[in-house]
OpenMM code with the backbone's topology and positions (N, CA, C; nanometers):
from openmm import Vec3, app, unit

residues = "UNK UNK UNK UNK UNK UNK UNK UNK UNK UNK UNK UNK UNK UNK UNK UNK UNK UNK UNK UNK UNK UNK UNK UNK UNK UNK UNK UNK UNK UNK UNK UNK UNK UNK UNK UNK UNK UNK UNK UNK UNK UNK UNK UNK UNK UNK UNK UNK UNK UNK UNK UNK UNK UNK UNK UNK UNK UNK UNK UNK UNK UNK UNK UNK UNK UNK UNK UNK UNK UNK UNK UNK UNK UNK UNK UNK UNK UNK UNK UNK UNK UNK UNK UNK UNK UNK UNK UNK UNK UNK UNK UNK UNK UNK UNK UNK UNK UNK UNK UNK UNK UNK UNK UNK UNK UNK UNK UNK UNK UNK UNK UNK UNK UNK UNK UNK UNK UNK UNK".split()
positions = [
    Vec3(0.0848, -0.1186, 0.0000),
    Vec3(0.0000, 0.0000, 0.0000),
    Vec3(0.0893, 0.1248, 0.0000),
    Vec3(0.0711, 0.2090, -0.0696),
    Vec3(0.1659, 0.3574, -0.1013),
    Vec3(0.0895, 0.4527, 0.0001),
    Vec3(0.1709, 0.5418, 0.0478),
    Vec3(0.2010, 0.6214, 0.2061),
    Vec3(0.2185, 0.7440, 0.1007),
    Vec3(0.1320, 0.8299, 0.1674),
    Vec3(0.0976, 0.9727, 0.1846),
    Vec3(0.1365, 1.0684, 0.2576),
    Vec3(0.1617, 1.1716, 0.2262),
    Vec3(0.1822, 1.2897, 0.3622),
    Vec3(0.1524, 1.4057, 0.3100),
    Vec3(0.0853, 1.4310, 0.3751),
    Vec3(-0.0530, 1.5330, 0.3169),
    Vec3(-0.0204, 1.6901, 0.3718),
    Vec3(-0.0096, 1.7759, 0.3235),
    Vec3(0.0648, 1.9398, 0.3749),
    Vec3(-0.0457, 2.0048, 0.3137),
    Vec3(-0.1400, 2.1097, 0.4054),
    Vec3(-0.1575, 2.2005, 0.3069),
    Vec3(-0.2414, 2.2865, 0.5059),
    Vec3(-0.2182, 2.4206, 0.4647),
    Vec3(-0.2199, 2.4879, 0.6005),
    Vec3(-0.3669, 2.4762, 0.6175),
    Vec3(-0.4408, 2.4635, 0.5956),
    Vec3(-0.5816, 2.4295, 0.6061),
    Vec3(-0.6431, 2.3039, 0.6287),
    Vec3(-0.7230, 2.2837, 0.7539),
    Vec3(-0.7444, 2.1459, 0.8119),
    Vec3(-0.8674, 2.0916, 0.7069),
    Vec3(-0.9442, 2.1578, 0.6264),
    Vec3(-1.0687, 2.1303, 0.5143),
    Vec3(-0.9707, 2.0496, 0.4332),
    Vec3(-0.8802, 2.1144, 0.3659),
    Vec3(-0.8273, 2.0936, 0.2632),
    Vec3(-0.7057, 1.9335, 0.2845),
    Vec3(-0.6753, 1.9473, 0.4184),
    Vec3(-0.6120, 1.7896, 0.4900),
    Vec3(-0.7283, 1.6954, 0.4370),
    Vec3(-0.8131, 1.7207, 0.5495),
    Vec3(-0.8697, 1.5985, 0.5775),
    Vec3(-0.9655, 1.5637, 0.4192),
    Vec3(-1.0062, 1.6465, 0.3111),
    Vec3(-1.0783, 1.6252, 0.1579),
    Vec3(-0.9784, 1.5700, 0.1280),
    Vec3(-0.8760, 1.5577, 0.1561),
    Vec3(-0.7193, 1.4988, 0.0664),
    Vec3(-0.7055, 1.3634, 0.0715),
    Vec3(-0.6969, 1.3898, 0.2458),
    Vec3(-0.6884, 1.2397, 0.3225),
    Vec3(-0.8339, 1.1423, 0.3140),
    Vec3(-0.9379, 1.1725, 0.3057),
    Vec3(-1.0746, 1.0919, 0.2672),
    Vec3(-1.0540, 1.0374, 0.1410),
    Vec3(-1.0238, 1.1512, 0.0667),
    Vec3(-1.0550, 1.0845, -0.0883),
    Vec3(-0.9198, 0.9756, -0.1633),
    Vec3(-0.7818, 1.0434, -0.1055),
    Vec3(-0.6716, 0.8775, -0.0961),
    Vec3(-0.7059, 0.7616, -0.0636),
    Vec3(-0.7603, 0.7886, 0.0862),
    Vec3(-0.7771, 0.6594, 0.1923),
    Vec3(-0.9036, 0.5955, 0.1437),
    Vec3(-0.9964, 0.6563, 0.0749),
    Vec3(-1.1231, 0.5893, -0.0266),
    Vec3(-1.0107, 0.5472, -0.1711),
    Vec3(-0.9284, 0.5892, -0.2087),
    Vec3(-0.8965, 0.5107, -0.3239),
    Vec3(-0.8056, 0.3886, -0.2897),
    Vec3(-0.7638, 0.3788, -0.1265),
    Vec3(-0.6506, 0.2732, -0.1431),
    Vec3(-0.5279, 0.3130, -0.0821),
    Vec3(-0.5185, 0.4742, -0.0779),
    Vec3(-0.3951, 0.4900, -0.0112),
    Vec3(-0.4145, 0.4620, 0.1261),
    Vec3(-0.2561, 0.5095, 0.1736),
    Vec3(-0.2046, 0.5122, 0.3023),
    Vec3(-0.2019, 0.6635, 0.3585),
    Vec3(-0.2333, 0.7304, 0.4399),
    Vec3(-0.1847, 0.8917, 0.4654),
    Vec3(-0.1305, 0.8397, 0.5966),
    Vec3(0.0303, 0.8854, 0.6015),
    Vec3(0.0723, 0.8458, 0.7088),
    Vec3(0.0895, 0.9753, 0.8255),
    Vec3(0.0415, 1.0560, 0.7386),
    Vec3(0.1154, 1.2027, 0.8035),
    Vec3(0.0475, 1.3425, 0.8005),
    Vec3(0.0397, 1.4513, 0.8028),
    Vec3(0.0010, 1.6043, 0.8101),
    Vec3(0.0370, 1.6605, 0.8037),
    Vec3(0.0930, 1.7586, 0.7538),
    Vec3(0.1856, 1.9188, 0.8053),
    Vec3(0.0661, 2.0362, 0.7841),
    Vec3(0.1017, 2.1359, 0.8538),
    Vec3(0.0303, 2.2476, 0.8230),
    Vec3(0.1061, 2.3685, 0.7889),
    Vec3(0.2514, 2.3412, 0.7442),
    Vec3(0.3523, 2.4119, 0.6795),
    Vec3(0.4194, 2.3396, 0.6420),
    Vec3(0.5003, 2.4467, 0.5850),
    Vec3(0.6381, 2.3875, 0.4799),
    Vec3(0.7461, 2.3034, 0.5981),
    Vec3(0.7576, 2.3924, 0.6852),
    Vec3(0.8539, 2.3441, 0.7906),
    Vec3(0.7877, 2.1928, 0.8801),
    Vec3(0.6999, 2.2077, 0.8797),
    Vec3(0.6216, 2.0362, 0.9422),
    Vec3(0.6813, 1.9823, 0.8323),
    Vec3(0.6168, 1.9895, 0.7129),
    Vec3(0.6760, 1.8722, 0.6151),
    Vec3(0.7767, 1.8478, 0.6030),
    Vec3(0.9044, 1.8841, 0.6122),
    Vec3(1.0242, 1.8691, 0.5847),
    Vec3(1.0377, 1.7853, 0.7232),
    Vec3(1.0175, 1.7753, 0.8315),
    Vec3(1.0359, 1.7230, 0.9462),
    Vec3(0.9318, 1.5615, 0.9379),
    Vec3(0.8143, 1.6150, 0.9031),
    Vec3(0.7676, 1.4601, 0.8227),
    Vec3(0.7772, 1.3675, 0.7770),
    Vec3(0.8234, 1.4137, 0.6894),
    Vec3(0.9021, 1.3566, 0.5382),
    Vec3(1.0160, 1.2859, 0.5907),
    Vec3(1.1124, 1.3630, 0.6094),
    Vec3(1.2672, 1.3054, 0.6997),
    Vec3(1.2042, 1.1835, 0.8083),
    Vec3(1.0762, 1.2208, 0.8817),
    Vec3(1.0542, 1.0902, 0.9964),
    Vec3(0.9999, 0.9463, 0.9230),
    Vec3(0.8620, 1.0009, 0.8571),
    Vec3(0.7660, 0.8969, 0.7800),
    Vec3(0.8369, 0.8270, 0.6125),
    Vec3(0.9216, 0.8937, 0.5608),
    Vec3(0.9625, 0.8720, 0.3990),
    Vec3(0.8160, 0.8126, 0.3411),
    Vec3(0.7113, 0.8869, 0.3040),
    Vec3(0.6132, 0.8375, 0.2369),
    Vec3(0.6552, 0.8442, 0.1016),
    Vec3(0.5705, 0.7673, 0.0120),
    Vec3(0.5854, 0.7264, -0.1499),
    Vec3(0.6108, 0.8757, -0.2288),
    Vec3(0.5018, 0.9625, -0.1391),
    Vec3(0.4168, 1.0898, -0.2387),
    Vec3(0.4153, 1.1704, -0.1345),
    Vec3(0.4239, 1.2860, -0.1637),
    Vec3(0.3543, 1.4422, -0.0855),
    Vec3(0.2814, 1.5011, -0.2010),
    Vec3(0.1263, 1.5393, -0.0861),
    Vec3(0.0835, 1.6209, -0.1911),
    Vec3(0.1053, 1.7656, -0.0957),
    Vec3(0.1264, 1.8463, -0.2065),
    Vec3(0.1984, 1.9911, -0.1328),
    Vec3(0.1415, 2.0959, -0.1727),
    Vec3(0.0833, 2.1805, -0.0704),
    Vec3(-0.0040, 2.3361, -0.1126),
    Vec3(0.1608, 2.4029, -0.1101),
    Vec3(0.1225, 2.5420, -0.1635),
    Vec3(0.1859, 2.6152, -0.2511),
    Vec3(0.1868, 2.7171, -0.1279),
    Vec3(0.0658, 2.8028, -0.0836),
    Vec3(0.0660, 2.8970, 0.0256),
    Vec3(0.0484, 2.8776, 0.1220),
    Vec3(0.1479, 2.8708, 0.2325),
    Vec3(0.1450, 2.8572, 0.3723),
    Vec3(0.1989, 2.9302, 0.4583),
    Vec3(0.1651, 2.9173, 0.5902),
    Vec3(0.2083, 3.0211, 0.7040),
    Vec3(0.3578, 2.9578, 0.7185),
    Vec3(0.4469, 3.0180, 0.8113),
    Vec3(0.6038, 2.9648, 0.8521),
    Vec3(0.6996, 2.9190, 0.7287),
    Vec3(0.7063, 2.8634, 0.6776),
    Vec3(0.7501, 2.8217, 0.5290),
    Vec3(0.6451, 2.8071, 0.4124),
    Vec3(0.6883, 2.8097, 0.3069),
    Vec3(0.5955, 2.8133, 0.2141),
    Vec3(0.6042, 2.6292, 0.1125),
    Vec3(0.4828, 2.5736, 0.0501),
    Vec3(0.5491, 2.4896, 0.0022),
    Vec3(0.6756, 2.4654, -0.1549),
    Vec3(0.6852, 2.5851, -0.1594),
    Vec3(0.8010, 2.5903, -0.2759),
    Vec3(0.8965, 2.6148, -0.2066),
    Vec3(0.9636, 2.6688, -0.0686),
    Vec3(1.0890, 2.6308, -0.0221),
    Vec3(1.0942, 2.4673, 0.0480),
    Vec3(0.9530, 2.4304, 0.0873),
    Vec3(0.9878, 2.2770, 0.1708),
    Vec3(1.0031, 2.1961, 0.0765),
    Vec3(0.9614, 2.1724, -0.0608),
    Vec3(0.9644, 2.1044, -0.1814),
    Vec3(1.1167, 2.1141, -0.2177),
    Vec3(1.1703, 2.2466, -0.2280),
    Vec3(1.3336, 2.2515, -0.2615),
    Vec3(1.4031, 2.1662, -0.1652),
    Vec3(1.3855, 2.1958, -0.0375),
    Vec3(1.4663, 2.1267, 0.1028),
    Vec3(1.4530, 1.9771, 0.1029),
    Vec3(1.3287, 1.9027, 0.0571),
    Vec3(1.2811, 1.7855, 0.0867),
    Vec3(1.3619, 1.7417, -0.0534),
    Vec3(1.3761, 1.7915, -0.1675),
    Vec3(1.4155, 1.7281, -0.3410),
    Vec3(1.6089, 1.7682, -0.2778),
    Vec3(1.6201, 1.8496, -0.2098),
    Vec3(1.7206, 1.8273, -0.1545),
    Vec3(1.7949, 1.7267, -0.1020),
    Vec3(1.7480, 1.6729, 0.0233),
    Vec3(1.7884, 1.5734, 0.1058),
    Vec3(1.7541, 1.4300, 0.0095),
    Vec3(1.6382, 1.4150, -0.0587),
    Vec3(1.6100, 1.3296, -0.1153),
    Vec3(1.5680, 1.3565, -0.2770),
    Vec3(1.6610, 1.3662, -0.3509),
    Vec3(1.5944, 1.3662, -0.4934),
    Vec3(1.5162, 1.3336, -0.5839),
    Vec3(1.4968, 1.1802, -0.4929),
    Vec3(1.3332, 1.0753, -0.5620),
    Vec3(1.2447, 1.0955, -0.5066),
    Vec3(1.2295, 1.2034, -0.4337),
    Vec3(1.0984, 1.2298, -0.3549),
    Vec3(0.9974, 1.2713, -0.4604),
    Vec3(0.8614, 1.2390, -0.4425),
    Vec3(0.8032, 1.2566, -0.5547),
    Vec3(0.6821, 1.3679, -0.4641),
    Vec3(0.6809, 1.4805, -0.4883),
    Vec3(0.5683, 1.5493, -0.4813),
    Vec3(0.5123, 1.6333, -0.5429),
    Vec3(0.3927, 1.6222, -0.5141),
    Vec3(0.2506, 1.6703, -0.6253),
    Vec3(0.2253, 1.8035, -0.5563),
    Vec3(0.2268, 1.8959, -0.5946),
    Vec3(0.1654, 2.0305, -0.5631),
    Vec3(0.0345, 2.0385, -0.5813),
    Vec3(-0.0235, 2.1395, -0.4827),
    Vec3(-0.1782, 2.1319, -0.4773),
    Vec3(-0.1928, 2.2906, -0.4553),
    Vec3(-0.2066, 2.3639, -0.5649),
    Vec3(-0.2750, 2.5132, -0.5615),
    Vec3(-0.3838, 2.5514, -0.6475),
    Vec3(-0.4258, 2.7123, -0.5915),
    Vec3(-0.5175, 2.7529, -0.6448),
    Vec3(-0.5483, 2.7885, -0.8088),
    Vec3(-0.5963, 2.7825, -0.8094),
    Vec3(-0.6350, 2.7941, -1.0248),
    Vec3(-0.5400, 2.9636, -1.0308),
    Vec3(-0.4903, 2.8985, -1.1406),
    Vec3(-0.4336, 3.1047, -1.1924),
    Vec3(-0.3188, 3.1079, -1.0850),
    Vec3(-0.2014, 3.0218, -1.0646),
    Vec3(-0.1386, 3.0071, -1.0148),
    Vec3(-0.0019, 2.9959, -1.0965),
    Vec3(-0.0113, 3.0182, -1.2144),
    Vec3(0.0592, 2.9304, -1.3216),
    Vec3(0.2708, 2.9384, -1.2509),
    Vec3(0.2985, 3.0793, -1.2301),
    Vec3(0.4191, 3.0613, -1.1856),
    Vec3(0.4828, 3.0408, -1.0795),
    Vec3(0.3528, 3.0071, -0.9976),
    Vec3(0.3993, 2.9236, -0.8491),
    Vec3(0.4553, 2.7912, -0.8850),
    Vec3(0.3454, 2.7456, -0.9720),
    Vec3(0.3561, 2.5816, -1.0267),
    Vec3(0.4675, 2.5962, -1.0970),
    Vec3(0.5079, 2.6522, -1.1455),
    Vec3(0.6288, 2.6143, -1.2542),
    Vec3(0.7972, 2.6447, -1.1617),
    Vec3(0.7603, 2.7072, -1.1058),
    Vec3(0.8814, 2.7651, -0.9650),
    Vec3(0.8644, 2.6427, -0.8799),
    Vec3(0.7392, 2.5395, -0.8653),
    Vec3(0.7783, 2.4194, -0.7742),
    Vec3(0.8146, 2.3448, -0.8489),
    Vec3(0.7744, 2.3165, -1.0026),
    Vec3(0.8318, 2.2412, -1.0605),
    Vec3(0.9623, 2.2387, -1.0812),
    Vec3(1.0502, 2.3472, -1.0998),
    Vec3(1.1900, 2.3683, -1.1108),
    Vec3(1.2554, 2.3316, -0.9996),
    Vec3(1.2026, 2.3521, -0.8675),
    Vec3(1.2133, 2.3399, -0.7158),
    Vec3(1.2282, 2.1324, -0.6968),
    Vec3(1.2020, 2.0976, -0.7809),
    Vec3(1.1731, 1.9544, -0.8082),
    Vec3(1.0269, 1.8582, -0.8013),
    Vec3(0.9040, 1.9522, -0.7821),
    Vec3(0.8061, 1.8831, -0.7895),
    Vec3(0.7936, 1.8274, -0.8983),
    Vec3(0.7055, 1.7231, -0.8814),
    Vec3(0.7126, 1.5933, -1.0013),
    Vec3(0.5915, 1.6103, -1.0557),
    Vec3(0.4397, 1.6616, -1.0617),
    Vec3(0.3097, 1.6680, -1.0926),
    Vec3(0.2588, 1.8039, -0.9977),
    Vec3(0.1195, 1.8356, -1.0134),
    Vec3(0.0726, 1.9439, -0.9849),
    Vec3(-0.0350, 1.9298, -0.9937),
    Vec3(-0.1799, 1.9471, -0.9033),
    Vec3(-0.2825, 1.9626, -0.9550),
    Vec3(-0.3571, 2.1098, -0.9171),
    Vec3(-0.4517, 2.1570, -0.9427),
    Vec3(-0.5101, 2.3106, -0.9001),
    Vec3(-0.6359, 2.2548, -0.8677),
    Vec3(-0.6833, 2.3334, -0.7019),
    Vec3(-0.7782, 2.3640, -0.6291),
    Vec3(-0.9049, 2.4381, -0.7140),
    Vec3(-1.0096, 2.4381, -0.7328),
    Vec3(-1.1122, 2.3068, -0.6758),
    Vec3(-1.0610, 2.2005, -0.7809),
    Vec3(-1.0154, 2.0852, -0.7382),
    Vec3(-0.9801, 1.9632, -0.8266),
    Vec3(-1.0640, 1.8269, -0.8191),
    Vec3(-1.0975, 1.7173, -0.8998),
    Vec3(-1.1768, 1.6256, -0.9000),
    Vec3(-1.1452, 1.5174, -0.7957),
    Vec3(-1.2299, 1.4233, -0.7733),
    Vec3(-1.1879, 1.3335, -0.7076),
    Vec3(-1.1119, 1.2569, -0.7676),
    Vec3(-1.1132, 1.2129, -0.8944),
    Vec3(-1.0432, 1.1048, -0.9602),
    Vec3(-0.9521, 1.1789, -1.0376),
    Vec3(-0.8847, 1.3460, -1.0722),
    Vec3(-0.7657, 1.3767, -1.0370),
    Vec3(-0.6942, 1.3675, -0.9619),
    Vec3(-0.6769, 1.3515, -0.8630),
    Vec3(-0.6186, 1.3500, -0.7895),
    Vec3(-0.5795, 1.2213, -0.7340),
    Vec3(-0.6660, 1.1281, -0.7690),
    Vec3(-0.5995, 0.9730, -0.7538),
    Vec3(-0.5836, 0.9417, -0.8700),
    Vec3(-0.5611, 0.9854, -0.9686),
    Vec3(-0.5217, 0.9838, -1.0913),
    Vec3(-0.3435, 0.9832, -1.0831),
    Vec3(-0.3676, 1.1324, -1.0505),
    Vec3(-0.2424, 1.1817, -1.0233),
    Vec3(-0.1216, 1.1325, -0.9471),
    Vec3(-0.1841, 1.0651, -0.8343),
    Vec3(-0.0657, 1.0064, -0.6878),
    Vec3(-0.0388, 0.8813, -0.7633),
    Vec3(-0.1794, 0.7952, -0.8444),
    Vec3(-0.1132, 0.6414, -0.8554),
    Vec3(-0.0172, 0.7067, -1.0127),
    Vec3(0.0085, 0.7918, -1.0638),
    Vec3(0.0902, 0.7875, -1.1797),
    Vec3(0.2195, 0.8407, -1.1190),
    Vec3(0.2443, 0.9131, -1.0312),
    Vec3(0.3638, 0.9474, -0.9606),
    Vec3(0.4518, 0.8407, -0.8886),
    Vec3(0.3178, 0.7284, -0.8299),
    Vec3(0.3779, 0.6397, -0.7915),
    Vec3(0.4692, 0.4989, -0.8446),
    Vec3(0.3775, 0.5000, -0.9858),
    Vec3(0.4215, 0.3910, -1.0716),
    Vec3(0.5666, 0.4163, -1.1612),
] * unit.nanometer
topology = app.Topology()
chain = topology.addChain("A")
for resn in residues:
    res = topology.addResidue(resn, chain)
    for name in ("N", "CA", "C"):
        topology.addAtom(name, app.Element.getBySymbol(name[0]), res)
């Protein structure tokens, strides 16, 4: 079963994340509600996937995405921002995110998305 760790500073936006994985099959092993939780996460849990918001309080997720593709280069994470975002996404992508999806997103994007990151 593939392990999750779910970041995004908003507890709505956790737990819609974590329901709709854990209904497809995943694992969510984890939470952050910043950039700086995740990086401390990540380093404890090593899940398969992060899915990663973009705007957060204390760190943001385009510096924890750099720090985490840092320490670990096969880390595979999916960014999760708002629509009309276009050069956040492309600044995490350079940062080393591996996929991206934009808020309001489908249910079956998004497990679309984790099982193709994972395979």
């Amino acid at each position: 079963m593939s392990t999750v760790l779910v970041v995004d500073d908003t507890i709505f936006m956790r737990h819609t994340i974590t329901a709709i994985l854990e209904e497809a099959g995943f694992k969510v092993i984890g939470e952050a509600e910043n950039g700086k939780q995740a990086i401390e996460q990540y380093q404890k849990l090593h899940p398969d996937v992060v899915t990663m918001d973009v705007t957060m309080p204390v760190m943001s997720g385009l510096e924890a995405t750099k720090e985490i593709i840092k320490k670990d280069p096969n880390a595979k994470i999916c960014i999760v921002t708002a629509l009309g975002q276009q050069r956040l996404i492309l600044e995490a992508l350079k940062n080393g995110a591996k996929d991206f999806i934009t808020k309001p997103f489908e249910r079956e994007h998004l497990e679309t998305t984790i099982r193709q990151l994972i395979e």
